[in-house]
Structures are given as C-alpha cells and as structure tokens.
C-alpha positions as CSV (number, residue, x, y, z in Angstrom):
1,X,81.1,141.1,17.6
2,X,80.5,141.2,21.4
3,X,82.9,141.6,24.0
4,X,80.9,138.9,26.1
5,X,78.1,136.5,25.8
6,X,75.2,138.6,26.2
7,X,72.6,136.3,27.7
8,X,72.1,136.3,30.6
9,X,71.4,139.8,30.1
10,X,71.9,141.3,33.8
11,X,74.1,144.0,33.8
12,X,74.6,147.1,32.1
13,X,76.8,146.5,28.5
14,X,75.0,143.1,27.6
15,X,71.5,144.2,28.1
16,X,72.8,146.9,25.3
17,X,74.1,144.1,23.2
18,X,71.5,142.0,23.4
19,X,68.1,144.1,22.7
20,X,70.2,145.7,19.8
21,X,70.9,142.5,18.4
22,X,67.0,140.9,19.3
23,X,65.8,144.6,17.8
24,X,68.0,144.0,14.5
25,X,67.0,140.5,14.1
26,X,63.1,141.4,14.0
27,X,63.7,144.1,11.2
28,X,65.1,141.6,8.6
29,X,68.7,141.6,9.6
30,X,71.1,138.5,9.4
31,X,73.2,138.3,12.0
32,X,76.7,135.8,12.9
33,X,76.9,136.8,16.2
34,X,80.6,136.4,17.5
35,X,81.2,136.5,21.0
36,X,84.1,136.1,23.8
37,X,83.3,133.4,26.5
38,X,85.1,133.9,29.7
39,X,83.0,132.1,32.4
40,X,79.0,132.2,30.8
41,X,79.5,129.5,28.4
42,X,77.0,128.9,25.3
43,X,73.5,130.3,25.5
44,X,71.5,128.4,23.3
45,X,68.7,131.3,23.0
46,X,70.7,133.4,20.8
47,X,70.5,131.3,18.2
48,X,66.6,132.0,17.7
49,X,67.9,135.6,17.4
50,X,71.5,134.9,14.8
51,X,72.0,132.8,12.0
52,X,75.0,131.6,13.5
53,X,76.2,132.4,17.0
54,X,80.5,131.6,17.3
55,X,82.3,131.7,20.8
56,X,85.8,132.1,21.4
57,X,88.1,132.0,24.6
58,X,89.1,135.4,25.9
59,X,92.7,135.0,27.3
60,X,92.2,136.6,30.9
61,X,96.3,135.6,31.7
62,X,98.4,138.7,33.7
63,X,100.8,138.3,30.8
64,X,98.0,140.1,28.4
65,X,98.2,143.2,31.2
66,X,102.4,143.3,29.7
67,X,100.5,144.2,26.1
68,X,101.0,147.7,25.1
69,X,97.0,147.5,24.2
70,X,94.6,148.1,26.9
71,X,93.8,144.8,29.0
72,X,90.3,144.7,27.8
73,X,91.4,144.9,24.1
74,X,94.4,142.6,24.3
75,X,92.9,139.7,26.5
76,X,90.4,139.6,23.5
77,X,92.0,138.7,19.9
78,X,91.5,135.3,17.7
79,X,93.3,134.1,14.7
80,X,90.3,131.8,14.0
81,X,87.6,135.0,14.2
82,X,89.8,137.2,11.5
83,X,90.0,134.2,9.3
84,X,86.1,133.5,9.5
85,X,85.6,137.8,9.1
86,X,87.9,137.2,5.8
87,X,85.3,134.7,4.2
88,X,82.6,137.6,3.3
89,X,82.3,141.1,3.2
90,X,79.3,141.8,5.3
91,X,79.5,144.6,7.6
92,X,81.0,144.4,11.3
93,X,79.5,146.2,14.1
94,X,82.3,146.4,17.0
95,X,80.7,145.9,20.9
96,X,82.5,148.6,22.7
97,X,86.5,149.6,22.7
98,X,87.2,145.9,24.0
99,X,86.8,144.4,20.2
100,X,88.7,147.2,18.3
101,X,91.8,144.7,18.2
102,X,90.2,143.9,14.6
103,X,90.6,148.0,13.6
104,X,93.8,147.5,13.5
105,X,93.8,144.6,10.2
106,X,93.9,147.0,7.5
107,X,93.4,143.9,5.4
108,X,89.8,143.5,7.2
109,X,88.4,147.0,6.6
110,X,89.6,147.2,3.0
111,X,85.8,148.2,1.3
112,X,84.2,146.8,4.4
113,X,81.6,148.9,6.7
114,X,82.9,148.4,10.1
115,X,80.8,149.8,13.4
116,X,82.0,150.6,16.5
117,X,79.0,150.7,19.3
118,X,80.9,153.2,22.0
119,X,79.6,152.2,25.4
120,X,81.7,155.0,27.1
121,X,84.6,157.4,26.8
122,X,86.5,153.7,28.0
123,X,89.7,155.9,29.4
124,X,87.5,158.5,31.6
125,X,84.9,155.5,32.5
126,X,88.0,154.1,33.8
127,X,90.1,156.4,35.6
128,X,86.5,157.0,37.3
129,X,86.8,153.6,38.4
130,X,90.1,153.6,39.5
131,X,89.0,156.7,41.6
132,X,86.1,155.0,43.7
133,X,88.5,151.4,43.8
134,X,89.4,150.8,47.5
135,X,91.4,147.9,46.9
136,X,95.2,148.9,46.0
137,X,95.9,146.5,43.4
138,X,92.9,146.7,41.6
139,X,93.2,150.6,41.8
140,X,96.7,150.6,40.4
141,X,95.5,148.0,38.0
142,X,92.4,150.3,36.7
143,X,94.4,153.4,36.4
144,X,97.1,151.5,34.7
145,X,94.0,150.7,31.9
146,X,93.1,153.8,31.9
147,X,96.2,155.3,30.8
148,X,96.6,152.9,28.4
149,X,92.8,153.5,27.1
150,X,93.5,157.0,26.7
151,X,96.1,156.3,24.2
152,X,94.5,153.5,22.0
153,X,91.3,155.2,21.8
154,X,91.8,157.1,18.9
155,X,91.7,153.8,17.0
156,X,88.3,154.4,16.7
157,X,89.0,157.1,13.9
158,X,89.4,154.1,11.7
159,X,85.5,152.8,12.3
160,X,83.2,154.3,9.2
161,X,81.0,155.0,12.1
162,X,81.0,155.2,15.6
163,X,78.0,155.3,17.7
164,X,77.2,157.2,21.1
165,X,75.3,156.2,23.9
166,X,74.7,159.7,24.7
167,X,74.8,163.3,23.6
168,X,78.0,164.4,25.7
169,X,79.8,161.3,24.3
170,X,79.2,161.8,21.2
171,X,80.5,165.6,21.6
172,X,83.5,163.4,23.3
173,X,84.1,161.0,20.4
174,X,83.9,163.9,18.3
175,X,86.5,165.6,19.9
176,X,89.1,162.7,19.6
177,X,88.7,163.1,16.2
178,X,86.2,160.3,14.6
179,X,84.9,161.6,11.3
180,X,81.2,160.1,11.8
181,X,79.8,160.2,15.6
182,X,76.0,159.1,15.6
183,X,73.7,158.9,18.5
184,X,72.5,155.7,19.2
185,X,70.5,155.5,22.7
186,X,71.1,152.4,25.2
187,X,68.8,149.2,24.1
188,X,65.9,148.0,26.7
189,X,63.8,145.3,27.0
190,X,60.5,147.9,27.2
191,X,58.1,148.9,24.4
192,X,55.6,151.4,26.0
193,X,56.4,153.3,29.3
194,X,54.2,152.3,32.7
195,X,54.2,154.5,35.7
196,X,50.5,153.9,36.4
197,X,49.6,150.8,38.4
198,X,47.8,150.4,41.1
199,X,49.8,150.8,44.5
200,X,50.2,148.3,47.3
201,X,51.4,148.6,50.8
202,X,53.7,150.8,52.1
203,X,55.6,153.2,49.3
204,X,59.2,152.5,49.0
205,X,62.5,153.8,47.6
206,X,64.4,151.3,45.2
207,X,68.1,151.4,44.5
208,X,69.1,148.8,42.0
209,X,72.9,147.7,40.4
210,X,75.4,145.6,40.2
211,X,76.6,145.2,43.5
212,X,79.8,143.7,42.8
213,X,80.8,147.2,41.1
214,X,82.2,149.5,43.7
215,X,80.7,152.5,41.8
216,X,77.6,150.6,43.1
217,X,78.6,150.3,46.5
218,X,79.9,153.6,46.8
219,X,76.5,154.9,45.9
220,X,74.6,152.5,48.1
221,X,77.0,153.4,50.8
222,X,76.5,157.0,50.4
223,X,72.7,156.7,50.5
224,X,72.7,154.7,53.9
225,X,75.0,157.0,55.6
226,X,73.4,160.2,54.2
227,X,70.1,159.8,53.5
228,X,68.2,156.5,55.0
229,X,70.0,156.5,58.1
230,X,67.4,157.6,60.5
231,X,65.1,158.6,58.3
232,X,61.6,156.9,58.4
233,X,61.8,156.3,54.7
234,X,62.1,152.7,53.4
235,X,64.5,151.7,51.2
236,X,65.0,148.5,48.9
237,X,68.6,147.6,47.8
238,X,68.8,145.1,44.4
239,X,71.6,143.7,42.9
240,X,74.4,141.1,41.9
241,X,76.8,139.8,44.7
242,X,77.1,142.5,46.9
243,X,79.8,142.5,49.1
244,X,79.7,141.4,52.8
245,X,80.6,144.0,54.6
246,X,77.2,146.0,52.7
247,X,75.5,142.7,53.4
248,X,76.4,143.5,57.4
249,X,75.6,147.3,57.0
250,X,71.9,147.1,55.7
251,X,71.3,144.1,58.3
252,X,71.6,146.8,61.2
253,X,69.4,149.0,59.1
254,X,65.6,148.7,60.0
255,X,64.3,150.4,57.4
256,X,66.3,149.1,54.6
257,X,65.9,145.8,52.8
258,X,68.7,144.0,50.6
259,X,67.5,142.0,47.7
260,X,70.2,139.2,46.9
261,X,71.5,138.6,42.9
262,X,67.6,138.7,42.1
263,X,66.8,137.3,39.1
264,X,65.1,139.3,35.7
265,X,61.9,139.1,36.7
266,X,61.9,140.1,40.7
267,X,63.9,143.0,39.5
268,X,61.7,144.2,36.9
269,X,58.4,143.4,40.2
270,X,60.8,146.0,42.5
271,X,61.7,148.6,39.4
272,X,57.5,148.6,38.9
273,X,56.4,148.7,42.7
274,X,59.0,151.5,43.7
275,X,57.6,154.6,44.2
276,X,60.6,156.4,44.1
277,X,64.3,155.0,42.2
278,X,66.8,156.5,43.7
279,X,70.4,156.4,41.6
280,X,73.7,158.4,42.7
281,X,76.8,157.8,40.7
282,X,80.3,160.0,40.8
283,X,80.5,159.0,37.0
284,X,79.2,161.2,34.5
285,X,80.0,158.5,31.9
286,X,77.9,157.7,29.3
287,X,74.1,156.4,29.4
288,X,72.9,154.5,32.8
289,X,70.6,151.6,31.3
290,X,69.0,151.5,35.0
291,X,67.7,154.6,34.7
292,X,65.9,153.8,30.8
293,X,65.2,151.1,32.6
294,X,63.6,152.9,35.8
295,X,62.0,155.6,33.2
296,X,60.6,153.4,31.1
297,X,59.2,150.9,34.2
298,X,59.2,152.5,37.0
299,X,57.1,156.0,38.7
300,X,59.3,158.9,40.5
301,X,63.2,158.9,39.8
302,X,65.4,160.8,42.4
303,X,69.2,161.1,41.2
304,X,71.7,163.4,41.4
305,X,73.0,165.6,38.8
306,X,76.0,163.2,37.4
307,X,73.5,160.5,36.4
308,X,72.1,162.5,33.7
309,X,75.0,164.9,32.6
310,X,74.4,165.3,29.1
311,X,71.4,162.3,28.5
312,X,68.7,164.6,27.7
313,X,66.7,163.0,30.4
314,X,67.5,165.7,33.5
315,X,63.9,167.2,32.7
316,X,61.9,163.5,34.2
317,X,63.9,163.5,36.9
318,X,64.2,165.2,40.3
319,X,67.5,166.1,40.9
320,X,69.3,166.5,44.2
321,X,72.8,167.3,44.8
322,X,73.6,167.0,48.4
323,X,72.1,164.9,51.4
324,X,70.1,167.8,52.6
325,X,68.6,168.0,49.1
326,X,68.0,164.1,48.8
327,X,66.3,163.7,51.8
328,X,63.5,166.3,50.9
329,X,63.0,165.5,47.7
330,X,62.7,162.2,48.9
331,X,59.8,163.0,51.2
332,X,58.3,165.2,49.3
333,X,57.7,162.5,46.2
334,X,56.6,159.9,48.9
335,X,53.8,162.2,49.6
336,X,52.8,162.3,45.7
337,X,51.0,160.5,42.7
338,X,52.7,159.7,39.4
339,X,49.8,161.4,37.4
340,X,49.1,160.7,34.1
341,X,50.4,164.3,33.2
342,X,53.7,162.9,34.4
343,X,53.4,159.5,32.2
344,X,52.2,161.8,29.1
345,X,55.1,163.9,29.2
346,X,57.7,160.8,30.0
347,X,56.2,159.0,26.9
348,X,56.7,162.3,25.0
349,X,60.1,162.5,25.7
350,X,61.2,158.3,25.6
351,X,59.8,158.5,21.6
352,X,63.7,159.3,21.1
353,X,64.8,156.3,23.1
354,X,62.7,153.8,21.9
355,X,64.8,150.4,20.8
356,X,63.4,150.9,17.1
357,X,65.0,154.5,16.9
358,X,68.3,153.3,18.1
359,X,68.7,150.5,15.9
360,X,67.3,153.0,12.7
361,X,70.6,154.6,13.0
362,X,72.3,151.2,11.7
363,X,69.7,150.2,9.4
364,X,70.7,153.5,7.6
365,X,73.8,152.3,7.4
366,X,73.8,149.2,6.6
C-alpha cells in the first residue's frame, strides 16, 4: 500500500516505493499494488510491474487537519481498500507512517503478516521541517503534525515488522518499542556503481533536490551565500519548482547554473558529469536517496556531517562542517581524479545497499 502513486518516480519516498516494488516483482512476487491519488492520476506502467494496481482519492480537506490522527495518516483512509484487504490473507507491506490508518483494524491483522516500510522517525523528520519553514502557517501547520506524529507513532508496535531506512533509525524505532526493527536500505534505480567516465569540459559541482522543499532551499541557499559566492568554483543547481526568489538569486550568480524541474534522464547526465555532489541538510533523518543516488552514479561527494549521521556511508564521503571547511575541500577535490582505488572501495562498501539486499529482507519474511 503506497501513500502515493509512485510513477513518476522524482522525488525522494516514491523512488523507494517504486524500485522496491519493480525489485520484488522480478523475484517472483505478486503484487496488488494499492495506492492514494491526489493530483498524479493513473500510471499505466505499473501495471507491467503488479497484478493489479487500485487507486483511491486521498481526502486533502482542512477538516482531516481537526482528526486526532496525524494529517498525513488521516487524509488517507478508505472503506472500499479494508473491504478489498478482507477478501485474502496475503501479506501487507505499509508505505511509510502515512498508511498505518489500517494498524489500527484489529480485524485486518488477525493471522495476517503486515509490514511497515519506515521512511523516517515521521515526528523528528517533521519538527525538522517545521524548523527550516519560513512561512508562518505552514510552520505552525508542520509542528502541529509533528506533535501529533509523535504520539501515533507508536502504532507501529502493532506491524510484525518494521523496516529502517537506516542504522540510527532503526536504533530509533527500536527505542519506541517495535518488537522486530530490520534494516532495509533506500531502493535505486542503479545496478553497478560508475565513477569512471571520461571527463569533459570544465569540472563542476552539482547540487540536486527537490526544490520546492525548503530543507532544499535552505541548503541551496546556504551554499550560495557561504561557499560559491565569489568563489571561482562552478556550481550546477537541479531540481523540481524552485522557488522564485532562488530563481532571482542564482541569476545574479555568474558562476552558478539553475537546472529547471529536469526530467529523469538530464538528471541522472548532471549526477554522472559532476565532479563533485555537494549535499548539506540540517536533517539527520533517515536515508538521503540523492546521495545512493550520487554514490552509486556520480564521482566525489562533499556533504556535511548531518547527511550521513548514522548511514554507514560517512567513510565515501568528504565531510565538511563549516563554510571555511567546504570551500577547501571543495578545491581541493576539483584538483583530483576519482581513481579506480576510490571506485573499488565504493563498490566494496554499496554490496550492502544493493536493491537485491534490501528487498531479501522481505523475501525472508514473506
């Protein structure tokens, strides 16, 4: 059960969805994929991938925001799903927090294996959000959620198995009390790593999100002011609908380039030509999928120390903690070659986040 259509799969939580369910479907499994719709509409692909693919409206009214339940687990309930769930006794594998209305129909998990795929500690990812927020009502709005997160979120003591996205949150979701935490990395489109490919042109620094997500823009922000500005150092900025006041900002930056809602492909061209990634977040939440996806692609990643906290990846990256320490370890890897001692030992360590070892974890259980 997702919480959203997961095709087109361009951000974050449905590129997870959608390589776990692609990777279960080519080892044998049978899948009825059930999904909320609330603005993507049918994607006809999925159904090379499902046996059956339903859709059902998520109810996105202010009144659901009244719900004791968090917004993103009230706004998504159906009558019609439980009844169809009641017609079998296959097992369920729960997208994220956002689908654990069902946990709460003892009727439903009576001898049923039910799965809960934890994309975050939902109430800390939050209040994070609500921290970087500069609008007011959408800050009151997210810290509202969050409070209300942090109370329903030991509902996922009732899932015969939750899985984590990362080391620390399993240690989290372990904490709160769930009786079987496993760790299942974040799904990616990639099969072998790259790294070594011929360069052209000038070398360049890629930072690529979502830039509709202010933990996005705040990053992207803090780079411009701290670390491109005046600097020599290109820079290429990627992403969905970013805002125009950081549409006005690069503009008056000569050395930095935005790329505009590009589609799969021209990101995946940037993530392979960058010399250098560089990601910042204030969230130490979870698993970044850009950065698999900038491991797994891409040469040199810069970050700092919040975007690995507890991934098991800090060791292929170059870390940096403050502007001073950014802008010379960003120097300092223009000036050097991703070497096939640095693809060896990247390959090395990405065995344990391969797409077939993640979905292992359910095959066992299922």
């Amino acid at each position: 059960m997702a919480f959203n259509v997961p095709l087109p799969s361009n951000y974050g939580g449905v590129i997870d969805v959608f390589y776990r369910l692609k990777a279960l479907s080519e080892s044998g499994v049978h899948i009825h994929l059930h999904c909320f719709d609330y603005g993507r509409g049918k994607a006809p692909e999925l159904e090379r991938f499902c046996d059956e693919v339903r859709y059902y409206r998520r109810d996105m009214s202010p009144l659901r925001m009244l719900d004791r339940r968090p917004f993103i687990v009230a706004s998504r309930h159906s009558k019609a799903l439980v009844q169809r769930l009641m017609q079998d006794r296959y097992p369920i594998l729960l997208e994220g927090l956002h689908c654990c209305l069902l946990l709460e129909d003892e009727a439903l998990l009576r001898d049923r294996l039910v799965m809960v795929r934890a994309h975050n500690i939902e109430a800390d990812y939050y209040a994070q959000l609500a921290a970087a927020e500069r609008r007011m009502g959408k800050r009151l709005y997210l810290k509202m959620e969050a409070r209300k997160l942090r109370r329903y979120e030991p509902i996922l003591r009732k899932a015969a198995a939750v899985l984590a996205i990362s080391p620390a949150d399993r240690e989290g979701l372990q904490r709160m009390g769930c009786p079987r935490v496993l760790l299942s990395s974040g799904m990616h489109p990639f099969s072998e790593v790259g790294g070594l490919r011929k360069e052209e042109g000038e070398r360049f620094a890629l930072y690529h999100g979502n830039l509709a997500v202010a933990e996005n823009y705040h990053a992207v922000e803090y780079l411009l002011d701290n670390v491109f500005a005046g600097s020599e150092q290109r820079l290429v900025v990627a992403g969905n609908e970013p805002p125009a006041w950081l549409r006005e900002r690069i503009e008056a930056m000569p050395n930095v380039r935005l790329v505009d809602s590009p589609d799969d492909k021209t990101m995946q061209r940037l993530v392979r030509e960058a010399h250098v990634c560089v990601m910042v977040t204030e969230q130490a939440t979870g698993l970044k999928l850009k950065l698999l996806n900038s491991l797994y692609a891409g040469r040199f990643c810069l970050v700092n120390s919040a975007m690995v906290a507890g991934t098991g990846l800090e060791g292929l990256c170059t870390i940096a903690d403050t502007p001073e320490a950014m802008r010379l370890a960003l120097g300092s890897l223009m000036g050097q070659d991703f070497t096939e001692t640095l693809l060896q030992e990247r390959r090395r360590v990405l065995q344990a986040f391969s797409p077939q070892q993640a979905v292992k974890v359910i095959l066992d259980l299922i």
